[in-house]
C-alpha positions in Angstrom: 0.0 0.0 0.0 1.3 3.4 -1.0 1.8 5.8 1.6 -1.1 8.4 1.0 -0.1 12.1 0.4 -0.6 15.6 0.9 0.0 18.3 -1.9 1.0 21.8 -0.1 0.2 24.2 -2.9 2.5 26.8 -2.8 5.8 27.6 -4.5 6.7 30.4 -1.4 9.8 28.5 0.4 9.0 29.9 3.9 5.7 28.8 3.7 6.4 25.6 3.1 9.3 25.4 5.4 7.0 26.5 8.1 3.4 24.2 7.0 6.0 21.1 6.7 7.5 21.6 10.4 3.9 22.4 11.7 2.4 18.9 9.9 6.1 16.5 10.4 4.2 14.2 12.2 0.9 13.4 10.3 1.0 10.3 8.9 0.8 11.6 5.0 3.7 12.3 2.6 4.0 16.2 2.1 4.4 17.2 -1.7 4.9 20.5 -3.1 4.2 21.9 -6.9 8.1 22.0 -7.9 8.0 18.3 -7.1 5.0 17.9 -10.0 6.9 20.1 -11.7 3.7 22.7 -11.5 5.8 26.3 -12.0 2.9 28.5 -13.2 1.0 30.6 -10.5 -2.5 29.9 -9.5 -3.7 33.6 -10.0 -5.8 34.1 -6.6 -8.7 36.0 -8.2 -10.5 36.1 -5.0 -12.3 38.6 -2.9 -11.2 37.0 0.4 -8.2 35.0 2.0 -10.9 31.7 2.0 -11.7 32.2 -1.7 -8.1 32.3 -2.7 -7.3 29.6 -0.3 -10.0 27.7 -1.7 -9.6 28.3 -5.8 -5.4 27.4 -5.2 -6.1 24.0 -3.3 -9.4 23.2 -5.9 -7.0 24.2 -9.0 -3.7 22.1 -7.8 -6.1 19.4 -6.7 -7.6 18.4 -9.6 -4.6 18.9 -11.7 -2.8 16.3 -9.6 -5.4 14.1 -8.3 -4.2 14.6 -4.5 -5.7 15.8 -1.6 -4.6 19.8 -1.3 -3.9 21.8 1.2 -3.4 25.7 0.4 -3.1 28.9 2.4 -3.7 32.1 1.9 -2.6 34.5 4.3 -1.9 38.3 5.0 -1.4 41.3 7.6 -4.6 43.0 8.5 -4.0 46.7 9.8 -6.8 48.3 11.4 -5.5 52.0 10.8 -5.4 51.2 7.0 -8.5 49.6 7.2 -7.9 46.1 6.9 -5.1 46.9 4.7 -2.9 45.5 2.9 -5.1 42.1 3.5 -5.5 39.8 0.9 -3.0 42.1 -1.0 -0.3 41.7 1.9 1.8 39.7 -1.2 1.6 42.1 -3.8 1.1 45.4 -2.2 3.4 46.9 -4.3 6.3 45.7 -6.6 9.6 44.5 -5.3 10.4 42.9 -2.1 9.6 42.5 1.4 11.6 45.6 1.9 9.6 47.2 -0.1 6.3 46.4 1.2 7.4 46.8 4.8 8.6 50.8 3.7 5.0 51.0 2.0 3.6 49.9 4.6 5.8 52.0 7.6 4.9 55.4 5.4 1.5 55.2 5.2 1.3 54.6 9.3 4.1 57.4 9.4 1.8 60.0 11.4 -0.1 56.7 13.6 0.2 56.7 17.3 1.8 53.2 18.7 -2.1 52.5 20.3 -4.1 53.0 16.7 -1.1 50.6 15.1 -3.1 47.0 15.9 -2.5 44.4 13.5 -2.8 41.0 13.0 -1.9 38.2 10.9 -4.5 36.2 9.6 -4.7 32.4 7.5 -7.2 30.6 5.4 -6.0 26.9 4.9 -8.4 25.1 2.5 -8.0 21.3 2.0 -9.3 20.0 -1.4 -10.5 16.4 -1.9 -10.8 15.5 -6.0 -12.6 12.5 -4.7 -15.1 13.6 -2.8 -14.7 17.2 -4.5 -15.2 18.6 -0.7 -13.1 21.4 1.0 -12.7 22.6 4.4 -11.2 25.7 5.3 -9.8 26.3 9.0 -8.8 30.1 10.4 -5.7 31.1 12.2 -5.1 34.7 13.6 -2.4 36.1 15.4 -2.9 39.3 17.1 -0.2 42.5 17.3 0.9 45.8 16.1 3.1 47.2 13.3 6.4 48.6 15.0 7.5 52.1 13.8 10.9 50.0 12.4 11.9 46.6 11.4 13.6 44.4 13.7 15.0 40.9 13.8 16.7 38.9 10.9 14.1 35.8 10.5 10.8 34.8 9.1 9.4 36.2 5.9 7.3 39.1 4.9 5.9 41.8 7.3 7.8 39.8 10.2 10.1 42.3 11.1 7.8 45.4 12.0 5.1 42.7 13.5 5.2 43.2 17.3 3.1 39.9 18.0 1.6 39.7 21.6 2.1 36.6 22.2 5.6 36.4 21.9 6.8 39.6 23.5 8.8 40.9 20.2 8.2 41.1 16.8 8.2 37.9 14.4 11.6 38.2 13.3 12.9 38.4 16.6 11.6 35.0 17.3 13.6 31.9 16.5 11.5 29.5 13.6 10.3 27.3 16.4 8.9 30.2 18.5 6.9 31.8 15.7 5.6 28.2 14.9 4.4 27.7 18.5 2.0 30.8 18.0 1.9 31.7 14.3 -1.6 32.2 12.5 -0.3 29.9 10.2 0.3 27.2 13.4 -3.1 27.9 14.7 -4.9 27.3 11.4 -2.6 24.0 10.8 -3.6 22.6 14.4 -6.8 22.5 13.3 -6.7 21.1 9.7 -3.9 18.2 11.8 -6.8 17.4 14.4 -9.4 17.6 11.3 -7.2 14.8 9.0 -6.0 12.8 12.3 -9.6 11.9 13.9 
């Protein structure tokens, strides 16, 4: 009997660095696109973080016949009105750098109490052979700091002051972010969904 698997659908490496740590010990074989040698982007035409988490996972799923999980994340800042939000990705061209200057301007004049944040997940997992999909939230809770700190994680990490951890996202080691991440909390409950 083959060992059954589990497509993550997502080319972004510190995604799937941090979904394959969070899942290590369910008892499926994580894939990703570059080993189906899928290189073209699902385009995530969707009006929400579930319907963009839901259209990548139906769209990798049926073009590989596996069971798919796919996320789609972002940083929701109440000052900008849920800004950048299902945008967070593509707020403007370049890198994270850039985003995270974008971002820092436009809450230049923004008092340190009006800067709440958070970090929110949609994971969707996509059966082809029941054609069902669940969806499970994650949201982390913070503020945007008025500079970057900290060399690790990914994306708006480094000017993410995340309450539960004391210090921005960067600042945390991998294994601390993953204890609390949106990301972890959405995971936890797709692992107790696949392993009862």
């Amino acid at each position: 009997m083959t060992e059954r698997r589990l497509l993550i659908a997502t080319r972004n490496l510190g995604k799937i660095q941090e979904i394959k740590a969070i899942l290590k010990d369910i008892p499926l074989q994580l894939k990703t696109l570059n080993d189906f040698g899928i290189v073209s982007d699902i385009f995530e035409a969707g009006k929400s973080f579930a319907e963009n988490a839901e259209l990548k996972a139906k769209t990798a799923g049926e073009e590989t016949g596996l069971l798919t999980l796919a996320e789609d994340s972002g940083l929701e800042v109440d000052a900008l009105d849920g800004r950048p939000g299902i945008y967070s990705a593509r707020y403007t061209e370049g890198s994270d750098s850039d985003r995270i200057n974008k971002l820092l301007k436009e809450l230049d004049s923004v008092p340190k109490e009006k800067r709440t944040a958070r970090f929110r997940t949609i994971v969707a997992l996509y059966d082809p052979n029941s054609k069902k999909i669940h969806t499970f939230e994650g949201v982390s809770e913070g503020y945007i700091t008025d500079d970057p700190k900290g060399i690790n994680g990914f994306g708006y990490d480094p000017v993410f002051f995340n309450f539960d951890l004391g210090k921005t996202n960067a600042e945390a080691s991998f294994e601390e972010k993953n204890k609390v991440s949106h990301r972890f909390r959405s995971l936890s409950k797709l692992k107790i969904f696949l392993t009862t």
